[in-house]
C-alpha positions as CSV (number, residue, x, y, z in Angstrom):
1,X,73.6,115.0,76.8
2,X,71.2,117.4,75.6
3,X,72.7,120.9,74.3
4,X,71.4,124.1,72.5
5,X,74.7,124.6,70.3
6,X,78.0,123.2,69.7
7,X,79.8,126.0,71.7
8,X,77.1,125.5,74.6
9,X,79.5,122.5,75.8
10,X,79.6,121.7,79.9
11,X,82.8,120.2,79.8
12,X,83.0,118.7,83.4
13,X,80.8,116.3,82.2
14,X,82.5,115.5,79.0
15,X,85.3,112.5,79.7
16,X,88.6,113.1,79.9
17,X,90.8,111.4,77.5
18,X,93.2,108.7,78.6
19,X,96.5,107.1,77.3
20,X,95.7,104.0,76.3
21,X,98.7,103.5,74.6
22,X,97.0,102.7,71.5
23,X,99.6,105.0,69.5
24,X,102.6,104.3,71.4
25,X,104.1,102.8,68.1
26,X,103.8,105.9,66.4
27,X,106.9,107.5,68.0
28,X,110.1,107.3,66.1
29,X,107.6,106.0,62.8
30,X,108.4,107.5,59.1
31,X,105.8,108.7,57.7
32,X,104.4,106.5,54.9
33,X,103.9,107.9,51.0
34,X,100.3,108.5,51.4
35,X,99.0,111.3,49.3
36,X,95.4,113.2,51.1
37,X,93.2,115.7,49.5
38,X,93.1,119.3,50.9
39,X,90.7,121.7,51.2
40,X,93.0,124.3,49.1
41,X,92.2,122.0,45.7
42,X,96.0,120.6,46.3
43,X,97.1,116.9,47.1
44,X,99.8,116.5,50.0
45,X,101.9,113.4,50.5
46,X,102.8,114.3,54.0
47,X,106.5,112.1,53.8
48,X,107.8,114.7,51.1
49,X,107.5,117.7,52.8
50,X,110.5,119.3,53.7
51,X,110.7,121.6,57.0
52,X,108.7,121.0,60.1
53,X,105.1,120.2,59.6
54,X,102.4,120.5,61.9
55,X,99.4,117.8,61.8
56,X,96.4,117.7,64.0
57,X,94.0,115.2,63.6
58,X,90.6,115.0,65.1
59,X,87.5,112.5,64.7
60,X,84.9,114.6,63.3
61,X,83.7,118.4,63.3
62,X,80.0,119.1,63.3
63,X,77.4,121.5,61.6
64,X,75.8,124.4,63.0
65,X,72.4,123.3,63.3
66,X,73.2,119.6,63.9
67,X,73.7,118.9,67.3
68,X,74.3,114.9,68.1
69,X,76.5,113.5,65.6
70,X,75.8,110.3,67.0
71,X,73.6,109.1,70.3
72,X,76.8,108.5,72.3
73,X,78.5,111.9,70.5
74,X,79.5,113.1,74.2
75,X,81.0,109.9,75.8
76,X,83.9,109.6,72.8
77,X,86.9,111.0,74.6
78,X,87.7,114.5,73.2
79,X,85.0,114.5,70.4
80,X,83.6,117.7,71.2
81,X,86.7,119.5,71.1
82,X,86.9,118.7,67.4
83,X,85.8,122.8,66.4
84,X,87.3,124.4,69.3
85,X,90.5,122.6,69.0
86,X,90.3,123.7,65.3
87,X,90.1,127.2,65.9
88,X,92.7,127.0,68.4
89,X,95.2,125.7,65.9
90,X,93.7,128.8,63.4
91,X,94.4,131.6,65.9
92,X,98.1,130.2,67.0
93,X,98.6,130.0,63.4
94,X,101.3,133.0,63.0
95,X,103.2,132.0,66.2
96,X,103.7,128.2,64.7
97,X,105.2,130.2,61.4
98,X,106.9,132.1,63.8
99,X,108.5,128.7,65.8
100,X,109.5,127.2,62.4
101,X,106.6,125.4,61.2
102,X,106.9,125.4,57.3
103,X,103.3,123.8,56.7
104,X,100.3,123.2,59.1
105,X,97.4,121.0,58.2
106,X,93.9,119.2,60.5
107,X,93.5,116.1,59.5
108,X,90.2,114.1,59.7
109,X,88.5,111.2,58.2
110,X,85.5,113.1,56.7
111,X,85.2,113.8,53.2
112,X,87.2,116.9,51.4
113,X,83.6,118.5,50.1
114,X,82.4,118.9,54.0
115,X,85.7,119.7,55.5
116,X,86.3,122.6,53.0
117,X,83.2,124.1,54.1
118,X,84.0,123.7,57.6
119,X,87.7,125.1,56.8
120,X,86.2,128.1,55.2
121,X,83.3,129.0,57.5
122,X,86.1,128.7,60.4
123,X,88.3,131.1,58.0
124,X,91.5,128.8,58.3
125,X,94.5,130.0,57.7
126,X,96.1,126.3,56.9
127,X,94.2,123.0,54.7
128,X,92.5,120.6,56.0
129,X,93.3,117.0,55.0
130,X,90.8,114.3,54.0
131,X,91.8,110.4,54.9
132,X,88.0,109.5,54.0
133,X,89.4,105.8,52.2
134,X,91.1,105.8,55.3
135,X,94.8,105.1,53.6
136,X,96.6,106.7,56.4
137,X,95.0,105.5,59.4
138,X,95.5,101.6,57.8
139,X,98.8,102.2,56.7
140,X,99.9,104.2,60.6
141,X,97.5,101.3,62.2
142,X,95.5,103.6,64.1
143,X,92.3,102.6,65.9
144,X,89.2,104.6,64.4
145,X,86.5,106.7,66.5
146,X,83.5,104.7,67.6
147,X,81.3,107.3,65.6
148,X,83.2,106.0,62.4
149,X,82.4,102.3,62.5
């Protein structure tokens, strides 16, 4: 699929994600003692916070100016909702303080450096996490993105 920018998305011809059931073994799961860099210079072992947290992860977020992360970017399930679903997360940021979340972080595999640009040209309001050795997607057995093989 051939775009002029990231936000130029048609997204009736972008799959729709399905259930595969691929993280059906999540639910009920304590969160292991991993610790992840953060794009606020902090590390956060996600099992000792206390309050409720808010996590979203996502596969990858791309650079203005760099369209196709990959030749088959557009047929990975969700990938190109990486940024909007990013900014999403940044302007409902007061009304999850609001409903009681004590912390909110994004989560991706990529490394800290890129993601803390990307968190501060999106001006978010929260850190993002870094699992670039990939310690909590082994450790919660989660399958990884086809653009990350």
């Amino acid at each position: 699929m051939s775009q002029s920018s990231l936000t130029d998305v048609d997204w009736s011809k972008i799959p729709a994600p399905t259930d595969d059931g691929g993280a059906a073994h999540l639910t009920g799961m304590t969160i292991p003692p991993v610790t992840l860099r953060a794009t606020n210079d902090t590390s956060v072992t996600l099992s000792a916070l206390k309050g409720r947290t808010v996590v979203f992860a996502y596969p990858r977020t791309g650079e203005p100016g760099k369209i196709g992360l990959v030749d088959d970017w557009d047929m990975i399930p969700g990938a190109r909702g990486c940024t909007p679903q990013t900014c999403a997360f940044r302007d409902l940021f007061a009304e999850l303080k609001a409903a009681g979340a004590a912390e909110v972080f994004g989560l991706s595999t990529q490394s800290n450096a890129y993601q803390t640009e990307m968190a501060s040209r999106l001006h978010l309001p929260f850190p993002v996490l870094s699992d670039e050795a990939l310690e909590l997607t082994h450790t919660l057995r989660l399958r990884r993105c086809r653009s990350q093989a």
